[in-house]
N, C-alpha and C positions, 0 to 999 in steps of 0.2 A: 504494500500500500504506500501512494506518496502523501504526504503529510503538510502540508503549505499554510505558510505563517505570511502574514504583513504586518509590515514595522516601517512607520512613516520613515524614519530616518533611512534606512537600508535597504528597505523596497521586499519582495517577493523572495522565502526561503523553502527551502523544499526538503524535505527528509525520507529518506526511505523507513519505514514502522513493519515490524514482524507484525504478521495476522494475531498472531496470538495477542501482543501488545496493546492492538487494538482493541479486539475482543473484552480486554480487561478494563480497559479504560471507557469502553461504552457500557459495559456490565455496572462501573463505580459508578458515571456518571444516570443511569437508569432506574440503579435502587434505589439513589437515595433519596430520601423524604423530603419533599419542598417545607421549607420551617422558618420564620419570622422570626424576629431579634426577640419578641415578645412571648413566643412558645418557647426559644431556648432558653428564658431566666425564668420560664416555670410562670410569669403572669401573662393574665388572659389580656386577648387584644381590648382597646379602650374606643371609643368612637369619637372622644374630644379631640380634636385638632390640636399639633406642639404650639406651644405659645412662645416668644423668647421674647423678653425684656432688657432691655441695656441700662444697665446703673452704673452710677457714677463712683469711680476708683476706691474713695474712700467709704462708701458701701460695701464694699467685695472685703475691707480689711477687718479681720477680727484681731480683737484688743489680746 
């Protein structure tokens, strides 16, 4: 199998890959579980939107 990468800087790479190689690498990529930042630390998803706030320097400083 040939194997072909693009990389702005370098342009078009090509690799010959043993079947087997492949095989493996389509097999990891196929099991695994699609999963959220939010299922991997264990809490449920939230439907509120991130908020972020910017405060001012001496706000961020604890005494």
């Amino acid at each position: 199998f040939q194997k072909r990468h693009f990389d702005d800087r370098l342009g078009w790479h090509e690799t010959t890959v043993p079947r087997r190689t492949v095989r493996d690498e389509l097999i990891t990529q196929l099991t695994q579980s699609p999963s959220t930042s939010a299922e991997r630390s264990g809490e449920g998803a939230t439907s509120e939107p991130d908020t972020f706030v910017v405060k001012p320097v001496r706000e961020l400083r604890t005494p």
